[in-house]
C-alpha positions as CSV (number, residue, x, y, z in Angstrom):
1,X,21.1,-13.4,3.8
2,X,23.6,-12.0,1.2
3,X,24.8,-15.0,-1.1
4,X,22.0,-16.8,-0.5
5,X,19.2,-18.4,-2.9
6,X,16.9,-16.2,-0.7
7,X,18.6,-13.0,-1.6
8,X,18.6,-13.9,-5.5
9,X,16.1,-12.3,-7.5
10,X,13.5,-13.8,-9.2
11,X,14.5,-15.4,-12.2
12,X,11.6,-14.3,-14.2
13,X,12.1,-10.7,-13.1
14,X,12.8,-8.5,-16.5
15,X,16.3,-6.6,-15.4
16,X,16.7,-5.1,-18.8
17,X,16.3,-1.5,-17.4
18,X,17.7,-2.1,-13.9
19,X,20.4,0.9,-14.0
20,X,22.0,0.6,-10.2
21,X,21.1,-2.1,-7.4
22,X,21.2,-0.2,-4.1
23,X,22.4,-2.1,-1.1
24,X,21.8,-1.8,2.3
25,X,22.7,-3.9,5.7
26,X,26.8,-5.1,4.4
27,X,27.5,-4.0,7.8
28,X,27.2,-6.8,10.1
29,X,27.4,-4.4,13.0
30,X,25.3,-1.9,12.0
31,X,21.3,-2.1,12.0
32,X,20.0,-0.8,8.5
33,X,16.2,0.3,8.2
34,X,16.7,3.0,5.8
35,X,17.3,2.7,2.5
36,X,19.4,5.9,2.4
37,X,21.5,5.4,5.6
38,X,22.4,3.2,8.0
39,X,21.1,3.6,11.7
40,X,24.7,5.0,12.5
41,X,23.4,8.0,10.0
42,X,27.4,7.9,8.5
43,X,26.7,5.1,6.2
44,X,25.6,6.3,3.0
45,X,23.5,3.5,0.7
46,X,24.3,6.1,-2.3
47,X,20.4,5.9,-3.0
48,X,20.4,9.9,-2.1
49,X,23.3,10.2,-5.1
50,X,21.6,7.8,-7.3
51,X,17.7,9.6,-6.9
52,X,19.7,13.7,-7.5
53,X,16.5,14.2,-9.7
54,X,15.3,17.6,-10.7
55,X,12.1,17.7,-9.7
56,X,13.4,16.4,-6.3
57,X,9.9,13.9,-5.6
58,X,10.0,10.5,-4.8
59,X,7.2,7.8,-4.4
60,X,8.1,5.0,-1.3
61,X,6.5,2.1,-0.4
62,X,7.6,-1.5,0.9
63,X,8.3,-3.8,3.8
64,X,7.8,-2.5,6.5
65,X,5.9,-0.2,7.3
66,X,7.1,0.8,10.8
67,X,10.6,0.2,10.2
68,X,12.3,0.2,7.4
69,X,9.7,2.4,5.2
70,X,9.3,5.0,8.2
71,X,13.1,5.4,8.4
72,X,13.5,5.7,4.3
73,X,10.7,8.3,4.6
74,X,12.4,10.3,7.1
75,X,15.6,10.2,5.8
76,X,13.9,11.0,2.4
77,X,12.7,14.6,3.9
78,X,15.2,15.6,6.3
79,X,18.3,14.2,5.2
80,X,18.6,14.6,1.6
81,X,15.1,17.3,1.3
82,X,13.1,15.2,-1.5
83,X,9.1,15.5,-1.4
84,X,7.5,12.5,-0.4
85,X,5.1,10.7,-1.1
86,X,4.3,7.2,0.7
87,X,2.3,4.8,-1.0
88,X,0.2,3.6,1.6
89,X,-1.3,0.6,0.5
90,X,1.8,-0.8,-0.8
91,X,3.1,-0.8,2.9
92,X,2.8,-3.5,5.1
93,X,3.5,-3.1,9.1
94,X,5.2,-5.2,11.7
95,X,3.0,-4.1,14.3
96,X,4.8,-5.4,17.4
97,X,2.5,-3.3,19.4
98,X,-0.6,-2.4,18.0
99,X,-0.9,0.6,15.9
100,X,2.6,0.6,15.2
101,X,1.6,1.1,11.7
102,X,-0.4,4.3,12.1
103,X,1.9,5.8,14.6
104,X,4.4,5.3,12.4
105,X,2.3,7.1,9.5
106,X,1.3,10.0,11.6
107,X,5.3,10.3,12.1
108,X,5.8,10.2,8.3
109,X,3.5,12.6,8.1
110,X,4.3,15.1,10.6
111,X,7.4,15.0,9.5
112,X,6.3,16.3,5.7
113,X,5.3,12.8,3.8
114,X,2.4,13.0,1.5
115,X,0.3,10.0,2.2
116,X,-1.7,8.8,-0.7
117,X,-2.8,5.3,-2.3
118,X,-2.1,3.5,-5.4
119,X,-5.7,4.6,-6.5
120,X,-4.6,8.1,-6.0
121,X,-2.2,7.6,-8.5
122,X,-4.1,5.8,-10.8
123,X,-6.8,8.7,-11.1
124,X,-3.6,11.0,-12.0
């Protein structure tokens, strides 16, 4: 919760080349899974603005899988048109149901998201 101890961070982490802190969920009213927009799709995070990178690719993984990842991933590709990658062992699901998780990949997916693993990257 905002102002809380919980929504610190760490103390030990290094924030020397932190250049913007993006924030999503201020509104009370409004759900927030992506990290581009809320779920009304009018509230901007300003993460889009922030990542207006030339070579227009992006690497996402997080918390969680089904949810917030899978909406950041779509809104990644079809509303602001980066090439996407999702990191998918750095991803960890909900699964209410199961296979949340993998429906949620194969959505990511069809929708244009390259799926690879941290090894992937590694080998590069």
């Amino acid at each position: 919760m905002q102002g809380t101890f919980g929504a610190e961070f760490h103390p030990d982490l290094n924030m020397d080349k932190v250049s913007a802190i993006i924030r999503k969920g201020m509104n009370s009213d409004v759900d927030s899974y992506s990290g581009f927009l809320e779920n009304d799709k009018e509230t901007d995070t300003g993460l889009g603005a922030f990542l207006d990178i030339d070579d227009n690719e992006i690497y996402i993984m997080g918390l969680a899988t089904d949810y917030c990842v899978k909406f950041t991933v779509l809104d990644s590709l079809v509303e602001f048109g980066f090439r996407t990658y999702l990191i998918r062992d750095g991803c960890r699901a909900v699964d209410m149901e199961p296979g949340d998780a993998e429906k949620a990949i194969k959505e990511m997916s069809d929708a244009g998201a390259v799926i690879v693993t941290s090894e992937d990257l590694l080998d590069e």
